[in-house]
C-alpha positions in Angstrom: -25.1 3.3 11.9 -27.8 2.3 14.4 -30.5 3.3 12.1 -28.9 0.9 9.7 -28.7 -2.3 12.2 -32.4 -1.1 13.2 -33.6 -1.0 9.7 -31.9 -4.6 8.7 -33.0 -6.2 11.5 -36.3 -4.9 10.8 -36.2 -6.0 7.2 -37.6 -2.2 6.1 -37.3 -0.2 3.1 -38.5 2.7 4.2 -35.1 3.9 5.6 -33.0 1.2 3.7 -31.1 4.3 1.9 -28.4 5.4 3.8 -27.3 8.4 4.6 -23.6 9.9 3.2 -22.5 9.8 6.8 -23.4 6.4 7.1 -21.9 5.4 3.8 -18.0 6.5 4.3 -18.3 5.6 8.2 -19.1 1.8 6.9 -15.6 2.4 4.6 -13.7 3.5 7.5 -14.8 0.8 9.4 -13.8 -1.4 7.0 -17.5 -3.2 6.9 -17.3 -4.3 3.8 -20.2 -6.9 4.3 -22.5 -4.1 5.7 -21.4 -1.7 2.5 -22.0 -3.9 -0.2 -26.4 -3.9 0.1 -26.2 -0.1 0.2 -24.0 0.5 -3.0 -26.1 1.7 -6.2 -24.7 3.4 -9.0 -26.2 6.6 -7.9 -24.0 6.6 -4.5 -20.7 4.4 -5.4 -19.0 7.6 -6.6 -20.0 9.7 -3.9 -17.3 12.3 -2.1 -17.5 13.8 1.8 -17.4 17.5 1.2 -15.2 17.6 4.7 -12.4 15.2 3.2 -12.9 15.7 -0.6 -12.2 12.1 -1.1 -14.8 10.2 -2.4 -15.5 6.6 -1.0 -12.6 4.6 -2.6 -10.3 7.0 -2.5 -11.0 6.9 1.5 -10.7 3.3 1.9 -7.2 3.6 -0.7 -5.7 5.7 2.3 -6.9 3.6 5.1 -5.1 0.0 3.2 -9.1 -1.6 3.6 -8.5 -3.7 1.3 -11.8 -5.6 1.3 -14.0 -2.5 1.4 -11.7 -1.9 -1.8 -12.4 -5.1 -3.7 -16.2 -4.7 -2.9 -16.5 -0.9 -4.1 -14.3 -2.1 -7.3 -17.2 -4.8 -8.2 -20.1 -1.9 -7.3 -17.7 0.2 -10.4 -16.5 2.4 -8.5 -14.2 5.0 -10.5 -10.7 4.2 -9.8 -9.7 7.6 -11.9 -12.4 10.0 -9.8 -9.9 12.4 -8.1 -10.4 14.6 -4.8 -12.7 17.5 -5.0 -9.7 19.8 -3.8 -7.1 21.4 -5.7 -4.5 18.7 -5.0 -7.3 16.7 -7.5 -5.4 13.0 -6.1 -6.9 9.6 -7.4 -7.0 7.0 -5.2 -3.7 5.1 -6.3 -2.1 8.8 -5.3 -3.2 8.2 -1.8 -2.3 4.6 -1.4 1.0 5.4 -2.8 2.1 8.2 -0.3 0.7 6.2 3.0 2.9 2.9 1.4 -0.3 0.8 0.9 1.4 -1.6 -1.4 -1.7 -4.4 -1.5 -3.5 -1.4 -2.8 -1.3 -0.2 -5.4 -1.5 -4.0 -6.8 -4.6 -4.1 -7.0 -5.4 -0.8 -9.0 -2.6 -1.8 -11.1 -4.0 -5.2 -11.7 -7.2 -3.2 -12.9 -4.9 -1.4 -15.3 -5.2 1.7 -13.9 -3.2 4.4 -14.9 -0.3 4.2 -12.3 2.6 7.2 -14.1 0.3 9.7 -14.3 1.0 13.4 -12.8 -1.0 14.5 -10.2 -1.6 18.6 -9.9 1.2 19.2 -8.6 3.5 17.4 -10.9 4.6 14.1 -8.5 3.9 10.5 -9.6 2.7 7.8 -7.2 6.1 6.8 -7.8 6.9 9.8 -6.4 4.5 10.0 -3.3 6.2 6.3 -2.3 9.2 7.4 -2.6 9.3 9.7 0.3 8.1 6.9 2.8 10.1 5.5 5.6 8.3 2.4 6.0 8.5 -1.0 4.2 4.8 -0.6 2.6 6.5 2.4 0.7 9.4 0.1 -0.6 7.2 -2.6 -1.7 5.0 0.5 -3.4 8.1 1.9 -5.2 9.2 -2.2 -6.2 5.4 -2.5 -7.3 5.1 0.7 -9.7 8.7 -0.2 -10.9 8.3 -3.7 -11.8 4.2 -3.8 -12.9 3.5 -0.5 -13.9 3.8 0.4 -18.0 6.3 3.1 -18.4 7.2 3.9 -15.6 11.0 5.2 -15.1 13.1 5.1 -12.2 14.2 8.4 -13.2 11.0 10.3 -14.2 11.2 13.4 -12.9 8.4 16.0 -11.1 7.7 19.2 -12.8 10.4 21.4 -10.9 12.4 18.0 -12.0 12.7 16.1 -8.8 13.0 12.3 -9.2 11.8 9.5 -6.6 15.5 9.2 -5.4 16.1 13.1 -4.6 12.7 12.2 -2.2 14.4 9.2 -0.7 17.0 10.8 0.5 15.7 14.6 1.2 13.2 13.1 3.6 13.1 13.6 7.3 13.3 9.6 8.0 15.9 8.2 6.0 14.5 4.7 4.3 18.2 3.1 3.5 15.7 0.3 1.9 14.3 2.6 -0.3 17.8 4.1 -1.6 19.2 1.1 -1.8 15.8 -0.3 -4.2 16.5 3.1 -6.3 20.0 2.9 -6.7 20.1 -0.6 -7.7 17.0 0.3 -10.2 19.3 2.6 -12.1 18.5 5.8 -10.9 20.9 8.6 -11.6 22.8 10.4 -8.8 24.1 12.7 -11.5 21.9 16.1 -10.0 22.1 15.1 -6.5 24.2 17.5 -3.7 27.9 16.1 -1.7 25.4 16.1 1.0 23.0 13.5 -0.4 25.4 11.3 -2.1 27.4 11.1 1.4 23.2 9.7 2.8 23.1 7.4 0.0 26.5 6.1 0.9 25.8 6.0 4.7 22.5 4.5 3.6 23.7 1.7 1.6 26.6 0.9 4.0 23.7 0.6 6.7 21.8 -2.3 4.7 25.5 -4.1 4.7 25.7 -3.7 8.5 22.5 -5.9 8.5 22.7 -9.1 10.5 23.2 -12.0 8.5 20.0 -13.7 9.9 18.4 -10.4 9.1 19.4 -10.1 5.5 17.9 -14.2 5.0 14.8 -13.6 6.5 14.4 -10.8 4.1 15.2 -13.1 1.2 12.6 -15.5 2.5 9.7 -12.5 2.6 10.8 -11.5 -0.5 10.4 -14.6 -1.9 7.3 -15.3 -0.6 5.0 -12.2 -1.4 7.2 -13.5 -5.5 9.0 -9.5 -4.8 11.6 -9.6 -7.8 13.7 -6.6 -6.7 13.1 -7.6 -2.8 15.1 -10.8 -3.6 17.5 -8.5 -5.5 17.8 -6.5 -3.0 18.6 -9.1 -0.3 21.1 -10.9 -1.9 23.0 -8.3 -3.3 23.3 -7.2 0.3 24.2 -10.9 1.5 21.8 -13.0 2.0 22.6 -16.6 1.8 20.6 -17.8 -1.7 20.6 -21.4 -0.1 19.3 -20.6 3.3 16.5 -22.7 4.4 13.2 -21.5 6.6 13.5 -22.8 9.3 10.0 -23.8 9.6 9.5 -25.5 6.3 13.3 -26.0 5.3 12.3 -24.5 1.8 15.0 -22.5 0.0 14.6 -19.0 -2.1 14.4 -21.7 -5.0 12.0 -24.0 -3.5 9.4 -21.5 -2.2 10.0 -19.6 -6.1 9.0 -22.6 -7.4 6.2 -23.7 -5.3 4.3 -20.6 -6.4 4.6 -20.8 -10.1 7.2 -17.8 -10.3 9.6 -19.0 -13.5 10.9 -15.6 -14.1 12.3 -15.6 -10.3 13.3 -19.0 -10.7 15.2 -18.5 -13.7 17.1 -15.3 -11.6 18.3 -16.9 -9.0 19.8 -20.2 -10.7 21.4 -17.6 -13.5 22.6 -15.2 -11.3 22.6 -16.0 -7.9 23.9 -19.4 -8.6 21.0 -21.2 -6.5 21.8 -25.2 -5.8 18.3 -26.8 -6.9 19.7 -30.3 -5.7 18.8 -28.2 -2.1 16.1 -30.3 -0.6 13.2 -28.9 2.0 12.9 -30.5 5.3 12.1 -33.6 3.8 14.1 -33.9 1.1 12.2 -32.3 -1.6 14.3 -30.8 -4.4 12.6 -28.1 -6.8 11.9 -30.2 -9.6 9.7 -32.8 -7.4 7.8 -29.4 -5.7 7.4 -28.2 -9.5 5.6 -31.7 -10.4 3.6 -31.3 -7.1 1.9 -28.4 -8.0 2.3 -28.5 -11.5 4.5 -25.9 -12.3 5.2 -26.8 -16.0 6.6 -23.3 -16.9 9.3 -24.5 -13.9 10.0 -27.3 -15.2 11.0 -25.8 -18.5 13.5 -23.5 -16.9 14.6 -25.7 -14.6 15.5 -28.3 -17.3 17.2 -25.0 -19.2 19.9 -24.6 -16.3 20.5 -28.5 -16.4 18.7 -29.7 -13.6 17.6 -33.5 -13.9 14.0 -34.4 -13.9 15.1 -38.0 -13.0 16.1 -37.1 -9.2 14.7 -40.0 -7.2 13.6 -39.0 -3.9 14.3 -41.3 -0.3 11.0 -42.5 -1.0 11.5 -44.0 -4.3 9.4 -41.7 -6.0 10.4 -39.4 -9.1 9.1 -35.7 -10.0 7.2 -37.4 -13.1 5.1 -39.6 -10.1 4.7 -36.4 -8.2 2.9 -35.0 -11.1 0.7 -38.6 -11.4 -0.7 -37.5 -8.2 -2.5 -34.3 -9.2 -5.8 -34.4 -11.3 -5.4 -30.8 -12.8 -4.4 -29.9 -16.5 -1.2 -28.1 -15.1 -0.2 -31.5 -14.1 -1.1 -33.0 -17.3 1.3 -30.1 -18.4 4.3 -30.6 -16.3 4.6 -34.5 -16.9 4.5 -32.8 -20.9 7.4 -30.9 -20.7 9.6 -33.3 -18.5 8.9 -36.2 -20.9 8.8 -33.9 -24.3 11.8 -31.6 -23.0 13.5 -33.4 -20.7 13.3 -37.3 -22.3 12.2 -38.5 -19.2 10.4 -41.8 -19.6 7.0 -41.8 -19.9 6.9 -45.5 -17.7 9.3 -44.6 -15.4 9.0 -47.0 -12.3 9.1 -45.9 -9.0 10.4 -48.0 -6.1 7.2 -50.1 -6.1 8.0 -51.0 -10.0 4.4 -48.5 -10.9 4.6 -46.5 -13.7 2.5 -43.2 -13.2 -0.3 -44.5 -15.4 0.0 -47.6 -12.7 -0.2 -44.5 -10.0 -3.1 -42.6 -11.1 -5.3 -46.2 -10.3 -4.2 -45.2 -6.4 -5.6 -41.5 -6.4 -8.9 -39.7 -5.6 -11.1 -37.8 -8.5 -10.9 -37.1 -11.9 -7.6 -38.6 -13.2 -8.5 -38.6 -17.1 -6.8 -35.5 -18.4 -3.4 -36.5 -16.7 -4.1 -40.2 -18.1 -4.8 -38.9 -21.4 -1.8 -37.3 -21.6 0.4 -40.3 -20.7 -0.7 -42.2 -23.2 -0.8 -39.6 -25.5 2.6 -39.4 -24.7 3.4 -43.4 -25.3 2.6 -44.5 -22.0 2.7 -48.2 -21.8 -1.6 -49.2 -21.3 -0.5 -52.9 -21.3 -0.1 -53.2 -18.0 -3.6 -52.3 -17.1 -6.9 -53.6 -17.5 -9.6 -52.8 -19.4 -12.1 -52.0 -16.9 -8.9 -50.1 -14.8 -8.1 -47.8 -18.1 -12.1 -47.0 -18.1 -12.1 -45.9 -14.5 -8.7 -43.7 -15.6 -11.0 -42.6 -18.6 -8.5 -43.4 -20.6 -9.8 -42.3 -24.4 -9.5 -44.5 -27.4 -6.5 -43.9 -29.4 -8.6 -42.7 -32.7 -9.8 -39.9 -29.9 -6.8 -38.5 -28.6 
């Protein structure tokens, strides 16, 4: 490592190659900076003879995520397994040390995620055994992203991930509880292991209240479908508020774009979107702040008003009026096209958003356009005012 500081500093080629050593202890430090220079194609797929992993698969089982991402743009082969018999790839090993930012990530890349390892378990499988929250988030991961994957796929001496959960040393009542309410069958499972997965599951009731929320609100956060699941069907409170930001379930769901999770918990949770945030900010105005036009749709399926007027006089439409992006252009779309809000609705000032955008920094043409596209009253404005809006011609738009 030293010879590679000297030779940097030094500017030299001469002993800019470094050695194997010197590669994989750059991965386990997690230098991902220092790495990237040295990785060619001739060295990204190199393994350690003493480990048998080769360079990703070592930085898979220490959760370095960056050193990850920066191999991953070098091509390094997410399928290149250890040079042991086990013969693991590298979503094997993040699965069975509960790396769940890792398993993401390969999925993401598409990589095969159900497929048997030498000795017949899944990376479903290797998660399922783990006794921390990483290996629960794994398991919700591979369940929820990964194609094909069944609850109930079984290892080669027919094992499934729930005879792991509960056969483990460390009991993970998280885990059994994430299986069970997955669908996985009990049907081959001993007295003795359907009395754990009882005691289990009547553990994660005798979970504090406060507990249970906070849960909820992690769950939320990191857009965990079967996390939220799993915390409410346990009872957490699907209107509790953070207590830093005041956001419900429903308000942090629909901050971050998440319709499908949005859709859950007003449909079967019976969330109350009329729930505001510490300042009063109901769901539909956050979905017109950040342009969540997928929201809005859903939102407007389960009844909720797009003309809820805020303390401030402002509605969700002038929320929207404020942004410069097309997925604002795209919200104001759908609340106007599917939920007949008015295109010139006037806020407590008596400005329409058209009358808005004239108040706001950067490019506001593309959600101009669409206002007037949509019938957006121009009359109101100047000539001069709808050019600085860049406001097409009619026989344009």
């Amino acid at each position: 490592m030293l010879r590679l500081l000297v030779c940097a500093l030094a500017g030299s080629l001469v002993c800019a190659v470094p050695t194997l050593e010197e590669l994989f202890a750059l991965v386990e430090q997690n230098d991902a900076e220092a790495l990237k220079p040295h990785l060619a194609p001739d060295n990204v797929n190199l393994i350690n003879p003493q480990t048998h992993m080769s360079l990703l698969m070592t930085a898979a089982t220490l959760n370095h995520i960056e050193t990850i991402k920066a191999l991953l743009l070098k091509n390094a082969d997410p399928l290149l397994p250890t040079s042991d018999a086990h013969r693991l790839r590298p979503i094997d090993g993040a699965a069975f040390k509960g790396h769940a930012e890792v398993v993401r990530i390969l999925i993401a890349l598409e990589v095969p995620c159900n497929v048997p390892g030498a000795d017949g378990l899944r990376p479903l499988h290797r998660a399922a055994w783990g006794p921390t929250p990483g290996h629960t988030q794994t398991v919700e991961h591979l369940l929820s992203k990964c194609p094909g994957v069944k609850v109930d796929v079984e290892t080669g001496s027919g094992a499934t991930a729930l005879h792991f959960a509960v056969r483990t040393k460390e009991t993970n009542p998280s885990m059994i509880t994430l299986l069970v309410n997955a669908g996985a069958s009990t049907a081959k499972l001993s007295a003795a292991e359907l009395d754990r997965i009882k005691l289990a599951m009547e553990s994660r009731k005798a979970v504090s209240k406060d507990v249970l929320n906070a849960m909820l609100l992690k769950a939320v956060s990191t857009d965990s479908f079967m996390g939220v699941t799993d915390a409410l069907s346990s009872g957490a409170d699907v209107n509790h508020k953070d207590p830093a930001t005041g956001q419900t379930a429903l308000m942090t769901a629909t901050l971050r774009g998440n319709a499908r999770l949005v859709d859950e918990l007003l449909a079967k949770w019976n969330a109350d979107p009329s729930v505001g945030e510490q300042k009063g900010y109901t769901p539909m105005h956050g979905a017109g702040f950040q342009g969540r036009a997928e929201v809005a749709r859903v939102l407007i399926k389960h009844g909720v008003p797009v003309s809820d007027k805020h303390e401030d006089g402002f509605f969700p439409i002038h929320r929207a009026a404020w942004g410069t992006e097309q997925r604002h252009a795209d919200f104001i779309r759908v609340v106007v096209s599917e939920g007949k809000e008015d295109v010139d609705k006037l806020n407590g000032k008596g400005q329409t958003p058209l009358q808005m955008l004239l108040l706001g920094e950067g490019d506001k043409s593309v959600v101009a356009n669409t206002l007037v596209e949509l019938g957006a009253n121009t009359k109101k404005l100047t000539a001069k005012q709808l050019a600085k809006l860049g406001v097409r011609a009619k026989s344009e738009l």
